[in-house]
N, C-alpha and C positions, 0 to 999 in steps of 0.2 A: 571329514571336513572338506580334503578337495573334492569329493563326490558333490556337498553340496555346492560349493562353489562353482564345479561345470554343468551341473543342474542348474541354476541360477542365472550361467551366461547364458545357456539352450533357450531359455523360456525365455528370455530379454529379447535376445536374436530373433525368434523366430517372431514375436510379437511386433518386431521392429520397432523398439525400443519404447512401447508404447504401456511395457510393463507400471512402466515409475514417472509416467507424467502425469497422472492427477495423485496426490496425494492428501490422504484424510485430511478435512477441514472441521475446525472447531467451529463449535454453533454459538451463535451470538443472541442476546436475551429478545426478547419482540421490544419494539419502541427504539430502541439503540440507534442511535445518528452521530454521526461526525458533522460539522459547517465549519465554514469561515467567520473569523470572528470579524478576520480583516485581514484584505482588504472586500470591498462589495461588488458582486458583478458590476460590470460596465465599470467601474469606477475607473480616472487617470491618474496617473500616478508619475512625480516625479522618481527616480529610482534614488539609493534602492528602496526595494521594496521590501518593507517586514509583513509576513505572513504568522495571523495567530490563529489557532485551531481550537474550535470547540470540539465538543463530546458529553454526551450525556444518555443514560444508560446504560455507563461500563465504564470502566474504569484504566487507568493506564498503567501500562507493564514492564519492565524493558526489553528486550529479545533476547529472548532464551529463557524467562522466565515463565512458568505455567501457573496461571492463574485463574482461575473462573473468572470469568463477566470480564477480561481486560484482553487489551491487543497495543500496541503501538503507530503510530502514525506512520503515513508515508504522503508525499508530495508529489502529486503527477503533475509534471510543468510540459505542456505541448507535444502533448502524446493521449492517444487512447490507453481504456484501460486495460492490463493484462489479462491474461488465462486466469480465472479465479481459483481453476486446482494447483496452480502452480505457484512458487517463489516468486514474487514480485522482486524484476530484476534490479539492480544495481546501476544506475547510469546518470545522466545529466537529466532527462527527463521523468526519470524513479527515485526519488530524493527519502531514506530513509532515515527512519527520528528513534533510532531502538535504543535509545539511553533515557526514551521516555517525554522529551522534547515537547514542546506544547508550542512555540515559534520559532522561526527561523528568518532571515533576512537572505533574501536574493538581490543577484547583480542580473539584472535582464536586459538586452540591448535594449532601444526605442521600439515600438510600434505593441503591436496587438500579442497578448497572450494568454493563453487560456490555463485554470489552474482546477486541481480537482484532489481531492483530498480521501484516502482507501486506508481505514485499519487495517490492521493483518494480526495474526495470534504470535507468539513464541519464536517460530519457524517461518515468519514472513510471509504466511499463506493467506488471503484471503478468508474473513469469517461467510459460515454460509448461516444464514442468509448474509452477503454482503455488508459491511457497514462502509457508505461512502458517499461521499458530498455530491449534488449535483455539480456537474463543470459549471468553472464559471470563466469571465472573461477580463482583461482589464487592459488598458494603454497605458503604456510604459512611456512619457514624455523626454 
């Protein structure tokens, strides 16, 4: 057992830690999309603002559940998208829905922002091919 465990640090290390940054991605069926149900690009918006999500072509899951054809929402508020091999991270800008979630209401200051919508499988990863919303935009009045 320690054998393999210092086998394991060696190959990390020497790879420079480049071992475990994509990790396997679940594939999603062809046609599969995510949108906004609401709010619509461009739209204004007194806050806050409720955010609903469609999807169609899959089904939804909650995290940590393995299901064919399902993944769970996440919310990219004013950020690009992440690494698609990786864990879509956790923060103010990565807003995750893993109990299955279908909307959510934000508190957003005033002015412009942009909102973009990325299933992800079980483990938060990106399905490949991708399922995700074009970005869209809206003013926060």
């Amino acid at each position: 057992m320690r054998r393999h465990i210092v086998l394991a640090a060696a190959v990390f290390m020497a790879a420079g830690g480049a071992v475990f940054a994509q990790l396997p991605r679940t594939a999603s069926p062809p046609g599969a999309a995510v949108y906004f149900i609401s709010p619509k690009d461009g739209e204004e918006i007194s806050g806050p603002v409720t955010v609903r999500f469609g999807l169609k072509g899959m089904g939804i899951a909650p995290a940590g559940v393995e299901m064919k054809n399902t993944g769970h929402h996440h919310l990219l508020v004013d950020t690009k998208l992440p690494p698609m091999g990786e864990n879509i991270p956790t923060d103010d800008h990565h807003r995750h829905f893993g109990n299955g979630q279908t909307e959510t209401t934000l508190t957003l200051p005033p002015g412009k922002h942009t909102l973009q919508l990325l299933l992800a499988d079980q483990n938060h990863i990106p399905h490949d091919p991708p399922v995700m919303s074009p970005q869209i935009t809206i003013t926060v009045k």
